[in-house]
N, C-alpha and C positions, 0 to 999 in steps of 0.2 A: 454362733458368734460370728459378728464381720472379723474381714482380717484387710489389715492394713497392705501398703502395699509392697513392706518390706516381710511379710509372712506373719509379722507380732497379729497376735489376736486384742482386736481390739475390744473396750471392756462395755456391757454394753450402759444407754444412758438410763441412769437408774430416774431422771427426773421425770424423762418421757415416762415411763413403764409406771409411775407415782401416777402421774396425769391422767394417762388414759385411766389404771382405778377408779381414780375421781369421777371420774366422765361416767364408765362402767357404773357405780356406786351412786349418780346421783340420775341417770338414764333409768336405773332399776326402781330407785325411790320414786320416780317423777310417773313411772307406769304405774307403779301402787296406786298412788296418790289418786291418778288418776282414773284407774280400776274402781277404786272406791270411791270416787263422787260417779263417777258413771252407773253403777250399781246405784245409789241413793240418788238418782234421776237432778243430778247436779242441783242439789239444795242450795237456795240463796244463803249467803255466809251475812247477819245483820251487822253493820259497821259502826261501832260505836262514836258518837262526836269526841269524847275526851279518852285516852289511854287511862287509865286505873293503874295507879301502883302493882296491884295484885297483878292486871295483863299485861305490866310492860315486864315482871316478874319471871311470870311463864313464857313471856319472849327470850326474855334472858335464858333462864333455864336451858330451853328449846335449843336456842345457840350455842352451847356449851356442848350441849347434846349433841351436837351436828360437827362441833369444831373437833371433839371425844372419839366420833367415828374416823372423820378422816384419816387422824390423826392414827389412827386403830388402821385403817388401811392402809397408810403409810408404812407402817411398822410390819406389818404383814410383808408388803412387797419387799420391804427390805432384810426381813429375815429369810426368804425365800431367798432372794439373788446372794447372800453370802451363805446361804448353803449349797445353791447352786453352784459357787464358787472354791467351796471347800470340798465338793464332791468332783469337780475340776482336776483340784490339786491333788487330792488321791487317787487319782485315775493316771496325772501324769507321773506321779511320785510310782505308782506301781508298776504303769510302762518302762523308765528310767529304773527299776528294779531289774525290770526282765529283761533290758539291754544290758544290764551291767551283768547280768547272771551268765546273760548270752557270750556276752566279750570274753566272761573271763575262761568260760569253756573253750572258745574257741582258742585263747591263749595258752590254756593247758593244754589241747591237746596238738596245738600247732608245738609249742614244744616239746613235750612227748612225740610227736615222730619225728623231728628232725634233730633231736636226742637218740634214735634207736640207729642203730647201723645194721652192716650187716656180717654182725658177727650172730653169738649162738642164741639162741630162743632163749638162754641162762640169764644171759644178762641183756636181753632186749626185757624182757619178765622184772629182773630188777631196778632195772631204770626206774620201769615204769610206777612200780612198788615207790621207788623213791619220791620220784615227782608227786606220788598222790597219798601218801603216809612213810614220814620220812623218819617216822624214830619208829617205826614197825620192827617187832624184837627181831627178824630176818635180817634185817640190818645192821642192828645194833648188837649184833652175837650173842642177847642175850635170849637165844630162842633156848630150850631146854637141851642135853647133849644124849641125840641119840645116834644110832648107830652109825657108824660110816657108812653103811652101804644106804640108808634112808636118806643119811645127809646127802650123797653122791646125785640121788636118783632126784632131791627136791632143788630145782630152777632158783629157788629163792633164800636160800642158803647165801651167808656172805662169801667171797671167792676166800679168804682164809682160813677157813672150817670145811668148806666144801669138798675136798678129799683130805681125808687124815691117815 
């Protein structure tokens, strides 16, 4: 995609990308056409004096026919460019995922060390517990009641339990 000249991506012309089809789609037909009189050593086509209801018919027809294609490739290039564009947007929706995943690690753990001091590995341990699971039953006293000297020896003990 172009980009403008303030960085926005500019969208591309869906009219051009219709046209050139056209061109493509009637270059393609115009070789046939022509593949096949050349094979049949270009047979004279006879011209009738008056048009026939019946051949101004299958003129008609014909045209329909032609107007049914375009129209058919029209619709093509335009289902192609909004899925091009919706695979766009999930592409940037999922980079903006990963910056935001990014940020917010980086905000946790920038608050977590300048949360930790330099006191005991106890409660540098629980901070950290906290910042990242904050109703963890360690802190909320409701861890089950074992012995003092188990409680003593685990880091992650609330400081009121922690020696009994």
């Amino acid at each position: 995609m172009e980009t403008s000249v303030s960085g926005d991506e500019i969208p591309p012309r869906l009219w051009l990308h219709i046209a050139a089809s056209w061109v493509a789609a009637g270059l393609c037909i115009g070789a046939i056409v022509g593949g096949t009189l050349w094979f049949l050593g270009f047979p004279e086509i006879p011209r009738p004096e008056e048009l026939s209801l019946r051949a101004f018919e299958a003129v008609l027809v014909r045209a329909f026919a032609v107007m049914a294609g375009l129209s058919g490739i029209a619709l093509l290039v335009i289902a192609y460019h909004r899925q091009r564009n919706n695979d766009l947007e999930n592409l940037r929706a999922r980079r903006a995922a990963e910056r935001d995943g990014v940020k917010l690690f980086n905000d946790r753990f920038t608050s977590a060390y300048t949360e930790l001091g330099n006191e005991t590995l106890a409660a540098d341990a629980r901070r950290v517990l906290q910042l990242n699971e904050p109703d963890h039953p360690y802190l909320t006293g409701e861890w089950p009641d074992y012995p003092w000297t188990i409680r003593k020896l685990n880091p992650f003990a609330p400081e009121k339990t922690a020696i009994q």
